[in-house]
N, C-alpha and C positions, 0 to 999 in steps of 0.2 A: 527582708522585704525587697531588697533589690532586684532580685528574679522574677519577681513580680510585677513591681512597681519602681517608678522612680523616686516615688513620695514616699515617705513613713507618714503613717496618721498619728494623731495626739495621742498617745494611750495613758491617762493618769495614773499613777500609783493611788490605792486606796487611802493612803495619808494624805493626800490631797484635794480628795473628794470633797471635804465640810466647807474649805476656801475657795473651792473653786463654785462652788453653788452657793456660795457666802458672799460671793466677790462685789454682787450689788452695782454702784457706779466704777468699782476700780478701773483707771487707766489700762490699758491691753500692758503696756510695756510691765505693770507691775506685777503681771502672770505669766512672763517669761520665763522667770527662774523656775516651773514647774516641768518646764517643756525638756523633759531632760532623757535621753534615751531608754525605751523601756529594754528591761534584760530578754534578751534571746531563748532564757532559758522558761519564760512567762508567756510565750506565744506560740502557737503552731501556726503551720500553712496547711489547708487542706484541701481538693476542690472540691468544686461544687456543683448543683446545676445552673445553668444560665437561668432558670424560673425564677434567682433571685432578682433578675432586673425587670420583673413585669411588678407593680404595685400590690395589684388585683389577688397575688400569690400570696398566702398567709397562712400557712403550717408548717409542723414540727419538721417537716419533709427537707424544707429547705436547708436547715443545716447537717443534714445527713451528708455524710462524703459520697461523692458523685462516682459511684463504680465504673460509668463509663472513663471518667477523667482519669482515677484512680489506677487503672491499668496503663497508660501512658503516660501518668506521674512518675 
């Protein structure tokens, strides 16, 4: 993600789906321990079009990889 972004997003492992939608009042600090680097080998990068940033946009289209991008990837 560094080539990307500066940030990583949260990405949860499936084992921790039930507690994390379980979590109810818990304190934030007690859902730390989840936040644990997801493996590299469980994500791609791929682009995209910018039509993802308009709301209004809502088709399958949008996750298609962006062939213009794609050639300058």
């Amino acid at each position: 993600m560094a080539l990307i972004h500066s940030r990583m997003p949260v990405i949860l492992p499936e084992d921790a789906y039930d507690e994390w939608l379980e979590s109810g009042d818990v304190a934030a600090t007690g859902l730390v321990p989840m936040f644990r680097p997801y493996p590299n080998d469980g994500i791609e990068a791929r682009p995209i079009s910018t039509r993802v940033n308009n709301v209004r946009n809502d088709d399958p289209d949008l996750v298609e990889a962006c062939r213009e991008w794609e050639l300058a990837w």
